[in-house]
NULUM-898259 format. One record per atom (N, C-alpha, C, O): x, y, z. Coordinates in steps of 0.001 Angstrom, whole numbers, plus 500000, padded with zeros to 6 digits. Layout:
BEGIN
XYZ/...
This chain:
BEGIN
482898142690119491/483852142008120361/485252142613120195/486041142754121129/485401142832119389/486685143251118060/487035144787119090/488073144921119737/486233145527119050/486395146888119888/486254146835121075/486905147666121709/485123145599122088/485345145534123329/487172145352123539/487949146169124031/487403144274123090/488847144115123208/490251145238123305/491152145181124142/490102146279122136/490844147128122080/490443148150123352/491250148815124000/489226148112123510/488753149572124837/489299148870125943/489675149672126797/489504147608126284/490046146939127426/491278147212127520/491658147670128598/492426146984126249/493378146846125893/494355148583126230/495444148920126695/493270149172125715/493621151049126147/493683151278127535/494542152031127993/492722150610128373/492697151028129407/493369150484130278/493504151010131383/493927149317129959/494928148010130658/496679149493130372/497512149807131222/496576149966128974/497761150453129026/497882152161129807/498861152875130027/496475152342130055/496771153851130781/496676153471132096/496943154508132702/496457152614132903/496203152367134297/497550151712134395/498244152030135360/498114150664133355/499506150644133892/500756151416134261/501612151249135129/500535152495133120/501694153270133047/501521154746134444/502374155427135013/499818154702134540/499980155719135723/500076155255136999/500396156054137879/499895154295137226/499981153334138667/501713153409138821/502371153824139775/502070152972137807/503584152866137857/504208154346137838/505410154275137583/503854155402137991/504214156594137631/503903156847139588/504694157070140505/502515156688139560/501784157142141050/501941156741142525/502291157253143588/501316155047141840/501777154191143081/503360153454143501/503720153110144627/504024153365142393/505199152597142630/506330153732142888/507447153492142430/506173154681143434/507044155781143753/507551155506145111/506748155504146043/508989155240145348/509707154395146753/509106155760147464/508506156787147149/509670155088148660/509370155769150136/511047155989150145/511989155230149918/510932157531150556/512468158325150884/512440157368152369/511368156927152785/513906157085153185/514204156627154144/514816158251154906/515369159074154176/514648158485156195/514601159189156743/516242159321157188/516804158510157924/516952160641156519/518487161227156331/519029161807157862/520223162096157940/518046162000159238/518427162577159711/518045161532160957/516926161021160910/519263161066162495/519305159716163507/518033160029164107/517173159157164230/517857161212164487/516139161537165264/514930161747165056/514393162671165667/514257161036164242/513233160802163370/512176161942164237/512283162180165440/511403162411163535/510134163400164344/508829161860164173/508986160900163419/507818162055164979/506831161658164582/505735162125164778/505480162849165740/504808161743163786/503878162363163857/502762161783163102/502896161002162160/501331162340163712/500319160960163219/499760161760161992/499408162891161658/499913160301161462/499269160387159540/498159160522159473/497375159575159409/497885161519159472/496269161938158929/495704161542157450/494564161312157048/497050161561156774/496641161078155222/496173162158154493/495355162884155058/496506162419153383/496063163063152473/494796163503152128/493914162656152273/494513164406151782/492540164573151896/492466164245150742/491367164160150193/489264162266149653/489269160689149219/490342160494149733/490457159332150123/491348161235149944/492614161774150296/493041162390148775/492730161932147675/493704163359149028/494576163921147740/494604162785146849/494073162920145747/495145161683147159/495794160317146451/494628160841145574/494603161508144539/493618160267146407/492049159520145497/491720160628144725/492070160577143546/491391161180144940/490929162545144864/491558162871142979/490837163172142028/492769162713142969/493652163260141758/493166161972140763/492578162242139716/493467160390141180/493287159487140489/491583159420139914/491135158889138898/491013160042140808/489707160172140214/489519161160138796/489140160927137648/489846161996139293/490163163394138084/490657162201136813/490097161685135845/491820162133137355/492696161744136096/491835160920134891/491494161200133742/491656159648135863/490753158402135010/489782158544134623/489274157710133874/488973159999135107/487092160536134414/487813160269133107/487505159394132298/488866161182132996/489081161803131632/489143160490130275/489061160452129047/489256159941130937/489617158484129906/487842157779129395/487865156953128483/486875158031129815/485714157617129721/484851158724128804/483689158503128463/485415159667128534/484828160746127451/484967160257126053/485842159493125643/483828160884125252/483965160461123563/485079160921123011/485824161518123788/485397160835121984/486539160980120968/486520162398121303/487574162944121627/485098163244121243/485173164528120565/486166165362121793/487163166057121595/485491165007123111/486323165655124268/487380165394124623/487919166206125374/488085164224124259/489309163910124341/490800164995124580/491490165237125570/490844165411123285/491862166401122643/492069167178123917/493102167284124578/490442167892124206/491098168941125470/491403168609126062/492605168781126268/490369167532127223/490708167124128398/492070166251128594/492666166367129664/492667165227127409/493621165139127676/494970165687127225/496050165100127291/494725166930126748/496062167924126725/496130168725128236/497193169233128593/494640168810129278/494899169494130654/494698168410131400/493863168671132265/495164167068131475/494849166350132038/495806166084133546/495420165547134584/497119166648133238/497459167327134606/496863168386135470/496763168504136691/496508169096134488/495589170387135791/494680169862136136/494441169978137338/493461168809135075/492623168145136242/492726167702137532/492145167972138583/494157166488137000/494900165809138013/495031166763139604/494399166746140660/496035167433139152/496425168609140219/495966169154140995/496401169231142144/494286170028140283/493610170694140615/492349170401141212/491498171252141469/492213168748141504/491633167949141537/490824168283143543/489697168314144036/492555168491144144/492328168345144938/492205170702145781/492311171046146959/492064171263145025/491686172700145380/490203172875146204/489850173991146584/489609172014146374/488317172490147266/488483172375148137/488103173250148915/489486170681148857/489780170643149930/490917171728150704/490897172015151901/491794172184149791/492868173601149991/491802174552150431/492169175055151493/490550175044150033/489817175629150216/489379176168151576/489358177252152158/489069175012151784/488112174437152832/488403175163154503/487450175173155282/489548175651154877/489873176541155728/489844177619155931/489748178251156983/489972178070154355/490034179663153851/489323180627153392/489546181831153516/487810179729152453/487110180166152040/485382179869152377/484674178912152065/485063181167153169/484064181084153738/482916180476153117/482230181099152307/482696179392153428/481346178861152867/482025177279151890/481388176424151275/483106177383152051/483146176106150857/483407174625151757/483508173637151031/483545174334153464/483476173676153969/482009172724153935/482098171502153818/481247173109153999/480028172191154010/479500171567152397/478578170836152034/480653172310151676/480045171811150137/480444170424150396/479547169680150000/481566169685150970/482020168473150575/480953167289151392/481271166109151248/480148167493151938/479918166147152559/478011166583152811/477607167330151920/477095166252153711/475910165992154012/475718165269155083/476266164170154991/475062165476156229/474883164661157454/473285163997157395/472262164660157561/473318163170157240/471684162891156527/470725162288157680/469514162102157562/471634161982158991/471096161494160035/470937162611161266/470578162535162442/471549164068160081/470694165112161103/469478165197160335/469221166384160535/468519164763159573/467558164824159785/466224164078160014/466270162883160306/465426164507159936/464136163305160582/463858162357160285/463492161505161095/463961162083158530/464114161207157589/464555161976156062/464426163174155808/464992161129155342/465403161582154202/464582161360152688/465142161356151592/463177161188152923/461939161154152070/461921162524151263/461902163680151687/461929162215150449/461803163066149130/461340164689150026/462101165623150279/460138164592150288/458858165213151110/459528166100152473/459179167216152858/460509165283153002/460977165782154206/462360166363153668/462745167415154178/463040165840152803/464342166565152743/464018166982151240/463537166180150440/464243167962151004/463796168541149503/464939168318148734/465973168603149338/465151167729147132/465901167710146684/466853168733145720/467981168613145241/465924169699145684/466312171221145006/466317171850146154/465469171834147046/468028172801146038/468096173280147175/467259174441147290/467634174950148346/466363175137146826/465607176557146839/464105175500148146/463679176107149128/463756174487147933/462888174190148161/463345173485149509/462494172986150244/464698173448149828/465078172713151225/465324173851151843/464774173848152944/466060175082151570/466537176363152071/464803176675152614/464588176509153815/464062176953152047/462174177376152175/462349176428153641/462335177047154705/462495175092153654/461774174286154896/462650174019155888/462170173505156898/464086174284155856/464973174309156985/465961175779157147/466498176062158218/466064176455156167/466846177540156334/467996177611156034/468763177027156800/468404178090155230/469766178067154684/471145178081155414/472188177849154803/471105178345156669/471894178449157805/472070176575157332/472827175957156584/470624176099158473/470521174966158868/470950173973157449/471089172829157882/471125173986156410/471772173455154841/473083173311155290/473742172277155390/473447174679155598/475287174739155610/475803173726156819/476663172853156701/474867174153158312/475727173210159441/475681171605158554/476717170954158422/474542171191158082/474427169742157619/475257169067156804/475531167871156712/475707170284156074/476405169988154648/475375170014153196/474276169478153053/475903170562152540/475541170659150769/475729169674149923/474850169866149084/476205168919149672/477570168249148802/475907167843147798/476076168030146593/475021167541148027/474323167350146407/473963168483145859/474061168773144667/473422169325146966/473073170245146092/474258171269145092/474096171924144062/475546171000146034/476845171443145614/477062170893144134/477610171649143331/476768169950143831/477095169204142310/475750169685141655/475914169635140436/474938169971141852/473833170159140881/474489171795140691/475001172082139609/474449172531141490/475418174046141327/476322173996140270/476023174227139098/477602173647140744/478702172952140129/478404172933138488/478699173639137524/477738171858138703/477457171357136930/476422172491136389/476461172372135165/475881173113136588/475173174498135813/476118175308135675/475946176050134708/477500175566136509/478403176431135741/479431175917134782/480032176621133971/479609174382134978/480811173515134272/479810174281132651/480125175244131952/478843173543132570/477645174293131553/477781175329130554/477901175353129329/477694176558131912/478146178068131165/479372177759131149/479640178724130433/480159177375131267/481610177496130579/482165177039129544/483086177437128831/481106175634129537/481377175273128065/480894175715127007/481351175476125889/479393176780127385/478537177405126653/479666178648126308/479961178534125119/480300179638126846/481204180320126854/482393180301126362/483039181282125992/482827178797126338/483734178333125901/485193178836126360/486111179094125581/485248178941127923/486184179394128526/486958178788129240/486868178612130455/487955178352128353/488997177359128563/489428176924130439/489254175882131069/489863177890130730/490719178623132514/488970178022133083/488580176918133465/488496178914132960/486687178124133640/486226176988133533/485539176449134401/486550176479132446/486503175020131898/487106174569132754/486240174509133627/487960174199133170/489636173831133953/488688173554135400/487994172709135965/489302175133135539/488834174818137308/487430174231137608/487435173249138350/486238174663137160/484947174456137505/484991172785136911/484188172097137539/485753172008135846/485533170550136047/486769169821137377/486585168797138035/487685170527137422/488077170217138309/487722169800139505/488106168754140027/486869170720140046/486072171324141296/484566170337141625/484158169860142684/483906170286140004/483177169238139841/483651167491140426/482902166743141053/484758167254140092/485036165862139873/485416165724141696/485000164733142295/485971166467142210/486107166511144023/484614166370144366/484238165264144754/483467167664144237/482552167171144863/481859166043144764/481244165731145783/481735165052143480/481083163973143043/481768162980144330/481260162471145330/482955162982143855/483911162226144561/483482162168146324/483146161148146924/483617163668146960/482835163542148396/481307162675148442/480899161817149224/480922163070147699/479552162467147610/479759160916147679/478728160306147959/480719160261147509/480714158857146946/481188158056148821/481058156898149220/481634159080149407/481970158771150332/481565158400151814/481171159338152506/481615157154152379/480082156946153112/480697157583154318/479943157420155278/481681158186154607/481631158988155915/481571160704155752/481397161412156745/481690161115154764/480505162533154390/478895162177154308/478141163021153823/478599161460154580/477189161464154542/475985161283156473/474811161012156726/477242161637157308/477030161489158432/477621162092159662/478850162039159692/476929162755160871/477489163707161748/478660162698162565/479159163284163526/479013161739162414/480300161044162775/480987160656161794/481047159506161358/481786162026161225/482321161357160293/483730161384160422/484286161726159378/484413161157161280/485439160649161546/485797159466162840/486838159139163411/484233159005162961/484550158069164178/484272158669165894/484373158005166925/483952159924165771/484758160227167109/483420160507167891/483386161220168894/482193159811167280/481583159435168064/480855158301168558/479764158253169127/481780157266168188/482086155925168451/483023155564168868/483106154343169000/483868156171169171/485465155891170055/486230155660168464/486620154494168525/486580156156167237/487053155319166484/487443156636165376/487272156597164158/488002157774166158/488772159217165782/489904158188164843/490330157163165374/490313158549163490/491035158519162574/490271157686161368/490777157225160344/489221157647161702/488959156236160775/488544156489159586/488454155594158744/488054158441159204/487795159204157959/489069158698157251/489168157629156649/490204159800157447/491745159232156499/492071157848156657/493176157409156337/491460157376156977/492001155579157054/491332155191156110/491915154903155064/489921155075156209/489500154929154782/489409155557153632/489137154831152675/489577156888153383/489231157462152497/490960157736151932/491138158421150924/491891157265152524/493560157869152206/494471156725152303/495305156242151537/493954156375153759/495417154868153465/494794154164152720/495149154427151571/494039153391152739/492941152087151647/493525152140150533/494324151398149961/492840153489150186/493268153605148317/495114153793147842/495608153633146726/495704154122148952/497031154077149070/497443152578148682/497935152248147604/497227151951149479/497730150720149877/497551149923148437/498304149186147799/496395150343148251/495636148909147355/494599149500146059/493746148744145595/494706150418145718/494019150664144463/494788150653143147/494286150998142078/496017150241143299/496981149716142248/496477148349141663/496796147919140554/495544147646142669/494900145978142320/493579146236141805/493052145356141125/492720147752142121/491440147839141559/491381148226139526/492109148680138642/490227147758139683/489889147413138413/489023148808137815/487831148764138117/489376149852137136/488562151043136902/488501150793135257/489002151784134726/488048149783134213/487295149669133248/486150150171133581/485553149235134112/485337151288133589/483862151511134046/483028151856132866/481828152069133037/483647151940131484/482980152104130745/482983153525130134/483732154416130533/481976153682129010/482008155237128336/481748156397129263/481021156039130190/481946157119129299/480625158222129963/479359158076129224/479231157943128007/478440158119130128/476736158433129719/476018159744129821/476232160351130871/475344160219129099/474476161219129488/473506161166130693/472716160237130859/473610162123131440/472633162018132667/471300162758132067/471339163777131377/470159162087132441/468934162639132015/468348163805133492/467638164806133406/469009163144134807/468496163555135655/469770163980136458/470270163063137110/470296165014136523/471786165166137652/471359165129138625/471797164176139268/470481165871139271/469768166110140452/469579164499141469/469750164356142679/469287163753140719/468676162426140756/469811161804141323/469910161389142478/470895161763140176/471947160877139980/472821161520141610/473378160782142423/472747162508141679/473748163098142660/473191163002144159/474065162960145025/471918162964144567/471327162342145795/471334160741145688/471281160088146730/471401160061144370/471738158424144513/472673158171144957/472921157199145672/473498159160144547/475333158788144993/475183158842146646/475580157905147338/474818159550146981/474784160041148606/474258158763149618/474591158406150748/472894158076148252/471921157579150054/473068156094149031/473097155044149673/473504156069148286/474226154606148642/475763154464149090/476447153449149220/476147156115149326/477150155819149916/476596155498151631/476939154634152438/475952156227151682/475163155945153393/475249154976153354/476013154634154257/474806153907152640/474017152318152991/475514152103153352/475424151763154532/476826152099153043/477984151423152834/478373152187154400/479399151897155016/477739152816154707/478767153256156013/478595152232157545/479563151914158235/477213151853157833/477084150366159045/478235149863159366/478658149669160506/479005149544157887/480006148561157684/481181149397157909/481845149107158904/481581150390157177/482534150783157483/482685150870158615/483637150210159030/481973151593159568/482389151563161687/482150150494161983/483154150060162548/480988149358161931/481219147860162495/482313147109162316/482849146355163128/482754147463160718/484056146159160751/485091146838161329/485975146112161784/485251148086161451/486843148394161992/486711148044163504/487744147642164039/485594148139164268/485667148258165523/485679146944166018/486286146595167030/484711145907164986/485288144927165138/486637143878165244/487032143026166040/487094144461163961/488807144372164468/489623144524165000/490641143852165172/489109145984165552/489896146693166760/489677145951167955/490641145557168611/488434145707168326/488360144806169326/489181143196169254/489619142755170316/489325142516168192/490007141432168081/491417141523168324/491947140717169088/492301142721167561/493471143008167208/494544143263168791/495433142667169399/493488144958168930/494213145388170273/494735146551169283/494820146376168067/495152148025170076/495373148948169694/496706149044169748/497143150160169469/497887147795170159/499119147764170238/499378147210168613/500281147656167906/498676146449168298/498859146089166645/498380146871165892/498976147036164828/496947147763166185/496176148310164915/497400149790164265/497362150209163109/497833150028164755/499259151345164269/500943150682163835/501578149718164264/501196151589162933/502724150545162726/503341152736162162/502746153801161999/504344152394162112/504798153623161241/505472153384160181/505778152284159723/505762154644159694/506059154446158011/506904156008157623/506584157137157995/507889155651156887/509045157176156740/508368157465155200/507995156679154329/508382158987155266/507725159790154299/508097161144154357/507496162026154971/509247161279153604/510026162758153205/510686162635154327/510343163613154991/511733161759155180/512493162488156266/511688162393157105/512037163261157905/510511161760157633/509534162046158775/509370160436159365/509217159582158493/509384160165160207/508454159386161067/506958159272161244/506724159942162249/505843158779160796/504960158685160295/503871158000161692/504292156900162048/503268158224162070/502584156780163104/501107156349162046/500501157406161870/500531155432161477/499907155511160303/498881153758161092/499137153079162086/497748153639160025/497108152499160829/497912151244160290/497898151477159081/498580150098160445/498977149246160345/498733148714159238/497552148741158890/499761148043158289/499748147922156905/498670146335157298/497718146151156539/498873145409158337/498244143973157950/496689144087158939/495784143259158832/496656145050159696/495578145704159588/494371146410158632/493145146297158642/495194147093157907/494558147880156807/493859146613156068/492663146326156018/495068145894155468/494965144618155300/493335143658155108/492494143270154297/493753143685156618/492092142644156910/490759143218156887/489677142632156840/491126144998156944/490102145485157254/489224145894155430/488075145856154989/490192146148155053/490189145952153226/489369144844152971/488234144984152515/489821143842153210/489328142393152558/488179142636153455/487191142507152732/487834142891154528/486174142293155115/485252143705154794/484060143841155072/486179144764154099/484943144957153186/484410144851152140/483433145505151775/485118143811151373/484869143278150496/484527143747149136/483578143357148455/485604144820148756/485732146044147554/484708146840147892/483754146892147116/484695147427148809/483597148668149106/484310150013148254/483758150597147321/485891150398148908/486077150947148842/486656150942146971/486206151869146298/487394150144146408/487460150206144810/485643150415144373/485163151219143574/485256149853144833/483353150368144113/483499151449144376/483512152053143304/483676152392145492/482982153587145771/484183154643144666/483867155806144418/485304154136144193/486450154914143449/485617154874142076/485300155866141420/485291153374141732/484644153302140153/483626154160140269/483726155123139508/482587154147141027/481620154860141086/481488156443140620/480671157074139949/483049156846141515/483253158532141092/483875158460140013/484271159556139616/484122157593139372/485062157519138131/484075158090137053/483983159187136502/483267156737136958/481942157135136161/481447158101136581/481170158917135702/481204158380137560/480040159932137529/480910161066137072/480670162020136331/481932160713137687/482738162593136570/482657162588135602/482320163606134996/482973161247134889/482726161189133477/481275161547132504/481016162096131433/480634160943133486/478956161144133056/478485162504133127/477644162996132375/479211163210134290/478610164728134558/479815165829133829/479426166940133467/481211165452133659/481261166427132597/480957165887130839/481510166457129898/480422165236130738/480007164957129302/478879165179128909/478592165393127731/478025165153129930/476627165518130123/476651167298130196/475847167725129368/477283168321130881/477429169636130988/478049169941129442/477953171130129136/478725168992128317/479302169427127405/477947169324126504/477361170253125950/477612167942126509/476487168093125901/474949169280126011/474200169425125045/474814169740126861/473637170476127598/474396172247127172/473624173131126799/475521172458127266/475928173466126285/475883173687124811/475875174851124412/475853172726123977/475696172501122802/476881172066121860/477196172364120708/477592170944123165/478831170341122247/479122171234121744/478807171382120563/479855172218122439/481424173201121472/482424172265121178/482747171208121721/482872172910120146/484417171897119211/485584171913120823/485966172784121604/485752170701120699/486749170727121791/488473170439121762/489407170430122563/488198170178120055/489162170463119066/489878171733118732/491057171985118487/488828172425118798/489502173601118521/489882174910120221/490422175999120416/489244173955120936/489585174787122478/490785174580122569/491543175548122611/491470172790122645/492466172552123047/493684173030122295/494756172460122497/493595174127121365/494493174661120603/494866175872121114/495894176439120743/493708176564122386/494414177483122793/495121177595124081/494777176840124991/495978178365124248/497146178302125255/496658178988126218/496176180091125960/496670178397127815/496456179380128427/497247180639128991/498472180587129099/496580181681129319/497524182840129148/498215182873130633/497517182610131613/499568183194130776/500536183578131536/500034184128132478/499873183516133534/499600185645132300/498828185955133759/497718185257134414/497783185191135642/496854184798133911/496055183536134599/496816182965135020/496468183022136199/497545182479135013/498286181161135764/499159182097136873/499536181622137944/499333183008136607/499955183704137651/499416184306138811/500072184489139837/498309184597138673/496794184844139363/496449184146140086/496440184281141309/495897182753139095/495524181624139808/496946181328140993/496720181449142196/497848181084140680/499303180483141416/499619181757142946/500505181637143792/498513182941142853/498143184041143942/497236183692144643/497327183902145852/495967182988144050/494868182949144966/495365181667145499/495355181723146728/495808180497145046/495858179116146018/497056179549147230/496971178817148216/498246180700147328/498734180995148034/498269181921149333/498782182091150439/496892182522148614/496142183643149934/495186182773150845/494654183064151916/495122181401149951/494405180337150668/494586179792152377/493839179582153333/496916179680151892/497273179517153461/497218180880154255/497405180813155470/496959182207153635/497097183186154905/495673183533155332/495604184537156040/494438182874155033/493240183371155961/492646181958156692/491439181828156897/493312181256156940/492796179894157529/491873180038158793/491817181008159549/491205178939158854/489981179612160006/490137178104160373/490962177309159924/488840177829161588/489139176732161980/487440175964160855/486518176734160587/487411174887160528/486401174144160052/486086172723160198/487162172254160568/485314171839160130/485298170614160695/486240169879159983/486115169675158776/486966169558160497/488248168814160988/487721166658160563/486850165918161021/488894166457159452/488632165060159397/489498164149159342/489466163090158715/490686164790160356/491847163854160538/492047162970161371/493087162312161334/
């Protein structure tokens, strides 16, 4: 009881002090009489989510992983959100984030293969990419988080859990798991960043992310198509209740704006968001805990499956200058080859 108490007590004091660091950061008021506007797409879980996920895995690891992960627990943070930077630039990394599961016939073990060598054999590897990857993307993923810890390569370590904790995170999300995933084929275009960016904006300062230790996964493969078909189940709801509201509300109430850096904002309506929050009735804080725990579970599980290297003695080394200078090259060649890719604003 004695230690339930104190693990509560730790985590009551790191969720306070980063909420208050994250979420309680004022809104700049706009310095210049002619405001621009322009519609809020929101951050890509959105950036928000996306980083807070990173951040809080790190808090659910044993003693032993601690040291490292929280001496880089900003670059997690940070770097949290690089797949979605990606995602324009680098050929092939768009379909890692999400899965359309209602492009196919059914999703029976038998009909959709759960190892991707054995789904590539019965639909074609083309036909994988239009659909989306995102499980088989984390089972990938975590075989190199793996060799890196097997390697013990700090910079690899970094990015590849980084990179890990985004795709889990897509996975958790019930509008990557479907060829409407922004609404827009239901009349209801914005409703990806509405849920996945304003929500957790608004209101994940009130959610509750005690989720517990990390666990060892016996089965990743398993665990990472579970994440998928129950984010599906959660999606009905997500397009019924908004449209339901929308229909009650009227599209003169469902938008309000909001100033952000000097800008004029057009964004979905704060007492909107509001109602639409409450009638789902913590979908969206579940689907945050959810990725909380699984990053945690899947990089502790890749540490373990390497052979627990000292992580004591990693976090002692510095990373080197030109890496970071390298790295701080490639996220910049990112904005000069942009292409066009499916779009979830």
């Amino acid at each position: 009881m004695y230690w339930q108490m104190y693990y509560r007590f730790i985590w009551l004091v790191i969720l306070s002090t980063f909420f208050s660091v994250v979420v309680s950061r004022p809104i700049q008021a706009a310095s210049n009489p002619g405001p621009v506007l322009r519609k809020y797409g929101g951050p890509k879980w959105g950036f928000y989510a996306h980083q807070q996920i990173n951040r809080l895995a790190v808090f659910t690891l044993p003693a032993e992983m601690i040291p490292f992960f929280k001496k880089h627990i900003q670059y997690l943070t940070d770097n949290a959100v690089n797949p979605d930077k990606r995602r324009y630039a680098v050929v092939g990394e768009a379909p890692r984030h999400f899965i359309d599961l209602d492009a196919y016939p059914d999703t029976l073990a038998t009909t959709l293969p759960r190892f991707y060598k054995d789904a590539a054999e019965r639909y074609g590897a083309d036909t994988l990419a239009l659909h989306g990857l995102v499980p088989w993307q984390i089972q990938l993923t975590k075989y190199q988080l793996t060799e890196a810890f097997r390697k013990q390569n700090v910079r690899q370590i970094l990015r590849v859990a980084a990179d890990l904790g985004h795709y889990i995170a897509d996975a958790n999300v019930p509008l990557h798991t479907t060829r409407n995933y922004n609404g827009q084929l239901t009349g209801q275009h914005g409703i990806h960043g509405f849920w996945e960016s304003r929500l957790p904006e608004l209101f994940s300062k009130e959610y509750d992310f005690l989720t517990g230790p990390a666990e060892y996964i016996q089965s990743p493969q398993r665990v990472a198509w579970r994440a998928v078909f129950r984010a599906n189940a959660a999606l009905d709801s997500v397009l019924r209740i908004e449209q339901e509201l929308t229909n009650e509300t009227g599209d003169t109430r469902k938008f309000g704006f909001d100033e952000r850096n000097g800008t004029t904002l057009k964004v979905y309506a704060r007492d909107f968001s509001q109602r639409y929050h409450d009638r789902l009735s913590g979908q969206v804080e579940r689907q945050m805990r959810a990725s909380v725990k699984m990053v945690g579970d899947f990089w502790f599980t890749c540490w373990v499956d390497a052979g627990q290297p000292d992580m004591a003695k990693l976090a002692k080394r510095e990373l080197a200058a030109e890496d970071d200078q390298a790295e701080a090259e490639e996220k910049k060649s990112w904005l000069k080859r942009l292409f066009l890719a499916r779009d979830e604003n």
